[in-house]
VOBA-1610 file (N, C-alpha, C; in pm, whole numbers, padded with zeros to 5 digits, always signed):
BEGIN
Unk+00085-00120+00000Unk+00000+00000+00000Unk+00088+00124+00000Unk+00051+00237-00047Unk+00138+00352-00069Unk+00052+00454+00074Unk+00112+00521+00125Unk+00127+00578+00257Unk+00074+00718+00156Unk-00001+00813+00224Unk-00058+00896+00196Unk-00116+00962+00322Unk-00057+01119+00377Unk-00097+01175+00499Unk-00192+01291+00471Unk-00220+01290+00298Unk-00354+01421+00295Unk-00481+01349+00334Unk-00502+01208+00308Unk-00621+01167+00358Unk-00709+01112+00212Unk-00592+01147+00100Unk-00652+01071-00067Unk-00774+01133-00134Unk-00823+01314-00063Unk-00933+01368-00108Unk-00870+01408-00256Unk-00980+01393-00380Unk-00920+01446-00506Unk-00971+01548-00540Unk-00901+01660-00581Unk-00931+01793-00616Unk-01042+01789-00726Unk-01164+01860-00691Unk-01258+01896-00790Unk-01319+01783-00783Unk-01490+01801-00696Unk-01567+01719-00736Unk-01643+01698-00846Unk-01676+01575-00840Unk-01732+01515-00952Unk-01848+01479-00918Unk-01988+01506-01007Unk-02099+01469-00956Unk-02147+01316-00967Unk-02066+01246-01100Unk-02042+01102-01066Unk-01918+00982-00975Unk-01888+01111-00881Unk-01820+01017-00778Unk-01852+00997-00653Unk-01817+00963-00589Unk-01809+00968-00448Unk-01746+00888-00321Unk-01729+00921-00212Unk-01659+00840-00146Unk-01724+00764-00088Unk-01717+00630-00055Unk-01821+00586+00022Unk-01715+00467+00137Unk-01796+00425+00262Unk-01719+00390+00368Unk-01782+00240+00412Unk-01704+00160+00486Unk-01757+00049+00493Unk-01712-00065+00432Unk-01692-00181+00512Unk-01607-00286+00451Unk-01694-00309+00334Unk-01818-00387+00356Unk-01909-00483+00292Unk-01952-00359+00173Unk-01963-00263+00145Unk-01965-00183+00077Unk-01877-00151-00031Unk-01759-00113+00044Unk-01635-00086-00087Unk-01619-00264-00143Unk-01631-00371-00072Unk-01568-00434-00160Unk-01682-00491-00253Unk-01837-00461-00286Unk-01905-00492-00340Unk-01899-00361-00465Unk-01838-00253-00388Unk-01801-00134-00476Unk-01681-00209-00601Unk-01579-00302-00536Unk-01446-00318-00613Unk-01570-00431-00696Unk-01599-00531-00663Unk-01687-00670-00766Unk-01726-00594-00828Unk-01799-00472-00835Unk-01901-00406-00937Unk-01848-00332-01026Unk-01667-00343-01044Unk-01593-00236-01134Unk-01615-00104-01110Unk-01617-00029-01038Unk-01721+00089-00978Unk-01599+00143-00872Unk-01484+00071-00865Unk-01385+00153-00741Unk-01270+00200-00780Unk-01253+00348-00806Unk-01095+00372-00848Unk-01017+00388-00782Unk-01052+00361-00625Unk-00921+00425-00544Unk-00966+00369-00426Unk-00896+00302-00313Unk-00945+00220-00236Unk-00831+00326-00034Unk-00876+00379+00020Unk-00836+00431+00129Unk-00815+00315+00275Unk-00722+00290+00343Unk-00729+00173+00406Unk-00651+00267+00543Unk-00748+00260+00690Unk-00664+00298+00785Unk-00522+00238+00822Unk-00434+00322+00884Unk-00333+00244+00931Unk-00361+00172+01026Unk-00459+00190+01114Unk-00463+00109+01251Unk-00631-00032+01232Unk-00649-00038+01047Unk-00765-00119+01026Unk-00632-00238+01087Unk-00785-00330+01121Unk-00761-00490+01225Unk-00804-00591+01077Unk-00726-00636+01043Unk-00718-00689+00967Unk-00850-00829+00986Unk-00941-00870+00873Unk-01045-00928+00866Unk-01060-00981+00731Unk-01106-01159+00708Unk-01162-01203+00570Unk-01210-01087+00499Unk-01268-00959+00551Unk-01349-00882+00432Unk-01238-00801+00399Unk-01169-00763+00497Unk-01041-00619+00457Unk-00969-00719+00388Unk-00903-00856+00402Unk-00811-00931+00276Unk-00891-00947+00180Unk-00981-00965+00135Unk-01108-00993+00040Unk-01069-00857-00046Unk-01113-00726+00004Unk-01048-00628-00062Unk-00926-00601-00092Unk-00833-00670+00003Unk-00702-00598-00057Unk-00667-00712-00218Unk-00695-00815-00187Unk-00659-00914-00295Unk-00754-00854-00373Unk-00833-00814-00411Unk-00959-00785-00503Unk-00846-00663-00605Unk-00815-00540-00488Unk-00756-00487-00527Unk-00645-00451-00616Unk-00526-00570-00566Unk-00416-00643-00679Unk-00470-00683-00801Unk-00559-00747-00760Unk-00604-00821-00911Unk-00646-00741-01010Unk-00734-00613-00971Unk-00772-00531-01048Unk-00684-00387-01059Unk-00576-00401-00990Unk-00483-00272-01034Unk-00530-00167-00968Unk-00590-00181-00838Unk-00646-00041-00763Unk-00615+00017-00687Unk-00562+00157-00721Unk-00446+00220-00588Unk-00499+00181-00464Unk-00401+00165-00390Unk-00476+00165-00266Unk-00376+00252-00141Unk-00447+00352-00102Unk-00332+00412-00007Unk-00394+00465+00171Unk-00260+00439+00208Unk-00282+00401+00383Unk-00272+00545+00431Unk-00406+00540+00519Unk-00386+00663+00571Unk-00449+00658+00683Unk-00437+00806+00773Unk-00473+00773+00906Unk-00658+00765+00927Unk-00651+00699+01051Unk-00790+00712+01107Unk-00890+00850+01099Unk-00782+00992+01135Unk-00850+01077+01147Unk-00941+01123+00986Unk-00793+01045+00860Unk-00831+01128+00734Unk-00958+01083+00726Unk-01015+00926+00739Unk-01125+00897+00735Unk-01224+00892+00783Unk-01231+00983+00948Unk-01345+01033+01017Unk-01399+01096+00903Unk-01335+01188+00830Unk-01360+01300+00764Unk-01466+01237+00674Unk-01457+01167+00605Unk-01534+01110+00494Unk-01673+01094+00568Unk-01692+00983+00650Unk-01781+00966+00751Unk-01776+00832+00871Unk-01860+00875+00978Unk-01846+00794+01050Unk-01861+00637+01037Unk-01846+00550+01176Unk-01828+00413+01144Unk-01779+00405+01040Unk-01682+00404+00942Unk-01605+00332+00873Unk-01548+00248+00831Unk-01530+00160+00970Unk-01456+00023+00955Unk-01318+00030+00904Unk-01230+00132+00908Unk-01126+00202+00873Unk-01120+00157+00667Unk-01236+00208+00595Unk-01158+00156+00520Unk-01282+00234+00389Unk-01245+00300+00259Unk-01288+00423+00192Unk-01285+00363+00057Unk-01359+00395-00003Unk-01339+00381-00171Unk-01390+00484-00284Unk-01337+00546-00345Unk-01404+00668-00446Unk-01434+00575-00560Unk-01587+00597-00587Unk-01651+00525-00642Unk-01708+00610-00779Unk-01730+00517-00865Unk-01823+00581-00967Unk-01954+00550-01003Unk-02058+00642-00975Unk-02153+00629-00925Unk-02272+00578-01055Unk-02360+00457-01001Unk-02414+00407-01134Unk-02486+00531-01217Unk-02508+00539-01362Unk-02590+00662-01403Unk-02771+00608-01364Unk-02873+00698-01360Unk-03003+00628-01365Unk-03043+00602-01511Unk-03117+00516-01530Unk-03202+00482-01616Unk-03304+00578-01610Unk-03305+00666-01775Unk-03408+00766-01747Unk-03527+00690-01881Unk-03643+00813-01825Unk-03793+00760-01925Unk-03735+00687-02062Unk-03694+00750-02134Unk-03675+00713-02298Unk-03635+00568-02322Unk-03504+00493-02182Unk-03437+00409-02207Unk-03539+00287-02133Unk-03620+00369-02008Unk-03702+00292-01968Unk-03807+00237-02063Unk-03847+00253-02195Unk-03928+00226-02263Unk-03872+00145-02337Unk-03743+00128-02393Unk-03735+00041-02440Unk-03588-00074-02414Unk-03613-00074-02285Unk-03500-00169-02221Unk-03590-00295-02228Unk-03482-00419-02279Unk-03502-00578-02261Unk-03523-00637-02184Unk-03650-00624-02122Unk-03707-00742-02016Unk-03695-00853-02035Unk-03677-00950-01945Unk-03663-01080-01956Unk-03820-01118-01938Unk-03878-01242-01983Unk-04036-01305-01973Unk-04039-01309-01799Unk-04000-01346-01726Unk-03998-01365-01592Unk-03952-01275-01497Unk-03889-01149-01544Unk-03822-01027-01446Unk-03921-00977-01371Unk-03855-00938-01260Unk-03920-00876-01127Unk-03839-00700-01126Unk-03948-00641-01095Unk-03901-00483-01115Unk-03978-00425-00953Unk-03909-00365-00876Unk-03962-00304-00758Unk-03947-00149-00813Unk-04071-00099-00756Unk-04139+00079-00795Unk-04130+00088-00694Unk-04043+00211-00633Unk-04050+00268-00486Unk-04106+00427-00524Unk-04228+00406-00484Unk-04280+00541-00461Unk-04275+00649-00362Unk-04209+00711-00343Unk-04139+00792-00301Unk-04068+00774-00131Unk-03983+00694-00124Unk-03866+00645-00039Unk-03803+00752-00055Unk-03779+00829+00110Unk-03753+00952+00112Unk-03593+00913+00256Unk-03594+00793+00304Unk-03458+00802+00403Unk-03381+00743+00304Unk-03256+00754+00315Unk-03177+00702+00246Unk-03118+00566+00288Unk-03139+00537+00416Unk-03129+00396+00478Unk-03234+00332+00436Unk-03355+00411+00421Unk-03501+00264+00366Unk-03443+00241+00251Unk-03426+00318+00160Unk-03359+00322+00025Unk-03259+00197-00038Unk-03122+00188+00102Unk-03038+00062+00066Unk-03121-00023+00107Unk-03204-00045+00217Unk-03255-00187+00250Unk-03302-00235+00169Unk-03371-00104+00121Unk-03488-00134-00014Unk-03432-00229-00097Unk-03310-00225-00144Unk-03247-00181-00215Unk-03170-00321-00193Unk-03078-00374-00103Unk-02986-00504-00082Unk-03106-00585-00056Unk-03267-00599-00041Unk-03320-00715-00027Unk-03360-00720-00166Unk-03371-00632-00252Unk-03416-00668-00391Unk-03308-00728-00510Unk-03206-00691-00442Unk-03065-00745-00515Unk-03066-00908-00507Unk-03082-00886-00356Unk-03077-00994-00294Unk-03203-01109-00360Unk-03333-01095-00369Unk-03382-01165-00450Unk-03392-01165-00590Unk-03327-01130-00679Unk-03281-01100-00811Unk-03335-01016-00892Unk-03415-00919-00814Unk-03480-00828-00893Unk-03372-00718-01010Unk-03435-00673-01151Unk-03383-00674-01242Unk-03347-00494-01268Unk-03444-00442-01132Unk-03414-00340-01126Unk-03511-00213-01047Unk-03472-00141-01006Unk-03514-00054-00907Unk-03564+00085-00991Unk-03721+00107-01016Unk-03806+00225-01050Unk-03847+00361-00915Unk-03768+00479-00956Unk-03844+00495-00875Unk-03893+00693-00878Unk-03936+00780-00846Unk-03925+00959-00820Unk-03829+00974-00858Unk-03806+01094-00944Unk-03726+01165-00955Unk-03692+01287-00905Unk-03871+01326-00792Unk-03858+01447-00732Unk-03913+01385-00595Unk-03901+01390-00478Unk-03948+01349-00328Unk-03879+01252-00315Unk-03795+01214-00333Unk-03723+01081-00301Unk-03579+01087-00269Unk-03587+00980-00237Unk-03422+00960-00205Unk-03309+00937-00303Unk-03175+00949-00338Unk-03148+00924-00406Unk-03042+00848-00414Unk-02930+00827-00516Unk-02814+00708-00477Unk-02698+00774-00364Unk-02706+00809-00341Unk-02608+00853-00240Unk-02525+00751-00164Unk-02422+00812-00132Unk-02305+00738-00058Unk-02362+00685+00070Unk-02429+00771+00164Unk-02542+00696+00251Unk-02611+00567+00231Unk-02681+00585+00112Unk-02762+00478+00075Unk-02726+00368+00004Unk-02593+00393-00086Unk-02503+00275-00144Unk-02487+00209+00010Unk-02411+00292+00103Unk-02384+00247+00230Unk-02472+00142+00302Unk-02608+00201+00275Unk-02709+00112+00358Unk-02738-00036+00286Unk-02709-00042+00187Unk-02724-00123+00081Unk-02645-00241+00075Unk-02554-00219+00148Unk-02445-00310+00154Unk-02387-00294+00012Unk-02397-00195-00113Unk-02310-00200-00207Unk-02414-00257-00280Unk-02575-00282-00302Unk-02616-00365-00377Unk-02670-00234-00468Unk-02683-00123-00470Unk-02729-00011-00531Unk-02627-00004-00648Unk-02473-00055-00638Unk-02351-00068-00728Unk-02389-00164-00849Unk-02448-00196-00792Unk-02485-00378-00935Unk-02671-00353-00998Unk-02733-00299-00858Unk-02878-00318-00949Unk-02908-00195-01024Unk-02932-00208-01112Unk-02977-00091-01225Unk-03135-00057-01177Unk-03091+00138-01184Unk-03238+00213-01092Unk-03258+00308-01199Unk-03424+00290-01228Unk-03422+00453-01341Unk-03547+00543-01228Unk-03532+00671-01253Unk-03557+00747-01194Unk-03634+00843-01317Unk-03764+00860-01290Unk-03879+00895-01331Unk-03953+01000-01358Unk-03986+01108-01401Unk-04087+01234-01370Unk-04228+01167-01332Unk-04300+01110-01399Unk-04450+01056-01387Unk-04428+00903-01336Unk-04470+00870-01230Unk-04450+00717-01198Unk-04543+00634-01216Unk-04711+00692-01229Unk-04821+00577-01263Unk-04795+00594-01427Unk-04736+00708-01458Unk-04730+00681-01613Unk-04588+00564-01668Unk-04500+00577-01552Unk-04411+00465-01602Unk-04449+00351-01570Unk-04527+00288-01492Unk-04613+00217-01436Unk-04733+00158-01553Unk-04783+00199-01620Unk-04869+00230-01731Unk-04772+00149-01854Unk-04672+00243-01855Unk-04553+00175-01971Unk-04510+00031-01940Unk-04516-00026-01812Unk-04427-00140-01776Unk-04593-00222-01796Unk-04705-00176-01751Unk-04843-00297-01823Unk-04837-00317-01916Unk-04788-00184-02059Unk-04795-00199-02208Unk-04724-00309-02251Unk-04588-00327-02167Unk-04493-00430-02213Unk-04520-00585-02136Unk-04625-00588-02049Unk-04656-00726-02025Unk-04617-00744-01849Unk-04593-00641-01819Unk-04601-00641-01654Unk-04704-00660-01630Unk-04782-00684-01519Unk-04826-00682-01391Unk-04836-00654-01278Unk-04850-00506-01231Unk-04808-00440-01184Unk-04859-00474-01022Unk-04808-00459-00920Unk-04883-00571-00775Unk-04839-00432-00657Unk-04955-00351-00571Unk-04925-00255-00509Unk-04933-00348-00385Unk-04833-00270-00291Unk-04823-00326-00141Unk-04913-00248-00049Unk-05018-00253+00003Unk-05089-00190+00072Unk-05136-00194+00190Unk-05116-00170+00338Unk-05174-00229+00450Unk-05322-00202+00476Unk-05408-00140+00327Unk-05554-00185+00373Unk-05622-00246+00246Unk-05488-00281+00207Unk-05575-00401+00074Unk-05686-00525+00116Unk-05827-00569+00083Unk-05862-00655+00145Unk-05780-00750+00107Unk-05732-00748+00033Unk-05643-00930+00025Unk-05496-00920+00082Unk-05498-00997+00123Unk-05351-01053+00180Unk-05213-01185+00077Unk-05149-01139+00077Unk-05052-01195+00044Unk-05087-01360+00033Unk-05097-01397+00112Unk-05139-01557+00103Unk-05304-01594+00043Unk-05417-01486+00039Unk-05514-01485-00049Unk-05524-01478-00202Unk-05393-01472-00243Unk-05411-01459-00380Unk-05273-01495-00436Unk-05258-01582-00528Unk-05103-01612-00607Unk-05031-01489-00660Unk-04892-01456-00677Unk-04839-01362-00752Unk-04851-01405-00874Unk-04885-01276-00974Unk-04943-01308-01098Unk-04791-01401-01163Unk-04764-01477-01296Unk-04730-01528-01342Unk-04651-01419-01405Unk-04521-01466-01489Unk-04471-01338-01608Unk-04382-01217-01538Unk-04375-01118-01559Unk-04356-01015-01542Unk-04390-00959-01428Unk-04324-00889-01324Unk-04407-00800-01219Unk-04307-00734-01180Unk-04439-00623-01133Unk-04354-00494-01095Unk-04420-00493-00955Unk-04357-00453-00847Unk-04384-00458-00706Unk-04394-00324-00659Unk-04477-00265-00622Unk-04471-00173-00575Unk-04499-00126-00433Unk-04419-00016-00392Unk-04374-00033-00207Unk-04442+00134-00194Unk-04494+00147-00091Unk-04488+00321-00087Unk-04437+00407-00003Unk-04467+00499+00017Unk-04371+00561+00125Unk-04376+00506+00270Unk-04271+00571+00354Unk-04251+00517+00463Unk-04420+00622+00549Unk-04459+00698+00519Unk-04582+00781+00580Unk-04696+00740+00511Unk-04678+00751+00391Unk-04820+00823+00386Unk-04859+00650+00258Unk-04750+00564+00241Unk-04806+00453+00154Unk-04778+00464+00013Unk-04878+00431-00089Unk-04920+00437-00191Unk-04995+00581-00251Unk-04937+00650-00306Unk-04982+00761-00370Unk-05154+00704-00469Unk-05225+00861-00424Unk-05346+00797-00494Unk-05344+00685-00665Unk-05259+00808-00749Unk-05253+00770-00881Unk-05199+00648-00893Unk-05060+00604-00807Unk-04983+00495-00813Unk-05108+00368-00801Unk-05154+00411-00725Unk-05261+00245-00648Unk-05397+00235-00770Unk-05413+00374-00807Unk-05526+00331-00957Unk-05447+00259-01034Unk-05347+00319-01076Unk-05313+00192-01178Unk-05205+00053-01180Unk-05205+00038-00994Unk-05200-00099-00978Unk-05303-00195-01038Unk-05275-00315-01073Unk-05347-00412-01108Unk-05415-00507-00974Unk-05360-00523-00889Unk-05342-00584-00789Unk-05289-00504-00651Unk-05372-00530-00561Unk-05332-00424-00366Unk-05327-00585-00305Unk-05248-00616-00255Unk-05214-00693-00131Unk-05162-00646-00022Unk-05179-00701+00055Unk-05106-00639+00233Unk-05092-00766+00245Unk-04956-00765+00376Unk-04878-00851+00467Unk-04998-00854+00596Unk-05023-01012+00640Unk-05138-01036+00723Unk-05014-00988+00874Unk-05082-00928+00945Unk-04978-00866+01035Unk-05072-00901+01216Unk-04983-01013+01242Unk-05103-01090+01374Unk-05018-01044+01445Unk-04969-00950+01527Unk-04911-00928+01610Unk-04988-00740+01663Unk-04936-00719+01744Unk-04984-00607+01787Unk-04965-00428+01677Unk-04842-00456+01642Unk-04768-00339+01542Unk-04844-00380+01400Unk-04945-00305+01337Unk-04994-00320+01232Unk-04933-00316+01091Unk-04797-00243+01050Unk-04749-00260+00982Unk-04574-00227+01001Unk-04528-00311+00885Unk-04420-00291+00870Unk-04337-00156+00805Unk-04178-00132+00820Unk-04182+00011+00760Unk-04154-00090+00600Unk-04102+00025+00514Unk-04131+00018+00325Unk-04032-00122+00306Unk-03868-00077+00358Unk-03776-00225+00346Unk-03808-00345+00363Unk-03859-00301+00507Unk-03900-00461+00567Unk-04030-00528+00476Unk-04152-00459+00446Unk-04268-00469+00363Unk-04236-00529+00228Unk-04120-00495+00164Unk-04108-00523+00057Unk-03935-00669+00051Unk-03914-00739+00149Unk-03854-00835+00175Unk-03969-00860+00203Unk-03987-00867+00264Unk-04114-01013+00319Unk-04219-01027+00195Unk-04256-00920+00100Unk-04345-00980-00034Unk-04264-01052-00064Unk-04096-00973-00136Unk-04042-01045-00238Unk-04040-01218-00208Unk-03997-01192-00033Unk-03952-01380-00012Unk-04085-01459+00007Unk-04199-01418+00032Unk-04309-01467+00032Unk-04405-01467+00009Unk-04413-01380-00130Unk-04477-01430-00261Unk-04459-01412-00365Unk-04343-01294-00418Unk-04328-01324-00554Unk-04192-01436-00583Unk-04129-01449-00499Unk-03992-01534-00529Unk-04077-01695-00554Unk-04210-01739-00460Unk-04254-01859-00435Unk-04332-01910-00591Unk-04376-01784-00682Unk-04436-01795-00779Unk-04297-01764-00943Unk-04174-01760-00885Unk-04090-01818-01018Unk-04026-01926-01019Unk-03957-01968-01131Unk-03892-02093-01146Unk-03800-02146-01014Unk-03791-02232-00987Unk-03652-02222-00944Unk-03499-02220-00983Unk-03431-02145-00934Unk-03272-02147-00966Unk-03186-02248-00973Unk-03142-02300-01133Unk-03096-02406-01131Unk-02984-02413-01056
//
């Protein structure tokens, strides 16, 4: 590693970079081709994930330079002593959203207006996490990719492709034209998740805000309102958690399985 005491900030930001902090993060940052510069404390405790990165690093030719604890308070807290300047995915805007290659069986989550940037990664690493093909969501009230929210994400915001929207029941509208099925998450849908199969084909999942839900327009031109049957005292879940528990228990149960 090359020793560096400014702390590795690069002159003149860039609105497609950023620094972002966190083991499980940068090194899902380095898998995703997405890391040009990798910051490592002097006093990091060496761990499977910090060698995971440093070998990642060699292999792919990525500076990597040692610097102190304090340079990387700076960036942000909890750290895990260890930084990566990243290049930040572009969004998928309307035009490309119309005519991008769906697969017959893809799963698409619509986050209607996810406004923390922590609901955002959860949102966000459980949909990765069940193979969804890509993340719809505001382009105005919302949250956006941020180093926060890559953060919260565990790095899964680096790999899943997100387009970002002006009209969302109208992109919503566009994804029925092409053979979606569009399925709103609702906690006063009469049907419940286990009352009804996830449609077959194509679906788009849709989550709503952490307040206020499902926007009027969004839920007209759902095809389908389900809610999570919720037997416990706390009536609903917040947007992350709501939308892991559909994906794993009912739209994942209604595709193929993974050979």
């Amino acid at each position: 590693m090359r020793k560096s005491g400014a702390g590795g900030r690069s002159r003149g930001s860039r609105p497609d970079r950023a620094w972002i902090t966190g083991r499980r993060a940068v090194l899902e940052a380095i898998r995703a081709g997405r890391a040009g510069q990798v910051m490592i404390s002097d006093a990091a405790v060496a761990t499977p994930a910090l060698r995971a990165i440093l070998e990642l690093t060699q292999g792919d030719d990525i500076p990597v330079l040692e610097v102190t604890r304090e340079a990387l308070d700076r960036l942000g807290p909890d750290h895990q002593g260890v930084a990566a300047r990243v290049r930040k995915p572009a969004a998928i805007t309307d035009s490309r959203l119309r005519s991008w290659a769906f697969g017959p069986d893809d799963v698409v989550v619509v986050l209607d207006g996810i406004t923390d940037p922590q609901n955002l990664g959860a949102a966000a690493r459980a949909a990765e996490g069940a193979g969804v093909v890509m993340l719809v969501m505001r382009e105005r009230r919302a949250a956006g990719v941020s180093p926060a929210a890559i953060r919260a994400s565990a790095g899964a915001l680096l790999h899943l492709p997100h387009a970002r929207v002006t009209n969302l029941s109208r992109s919503l509208q566009r994804l029925k034209d092409v053979g979606f099925s569009v399925v709103g998450l609702d906690e006063d849908a009469p049907l419940s998740i286990y009352d009804r199969p996830c449609p077959e084909g194509r679906v788009a999942l849709v989550v709503g805000s952490e307040g206020e839900g499902l926007s009027r327009l969004v839920r007209e031109t759902c095809d389908v309102l389900v809610g999570l049957p919720m037997r416990g005292h706390v009536s609903s879940l917040n947007a992350s958690a709501s939308l892991a528990a559909a994906l794993f228990g009912y739209v994942l149960p209604s595709r193929k399985p993974v050979a």
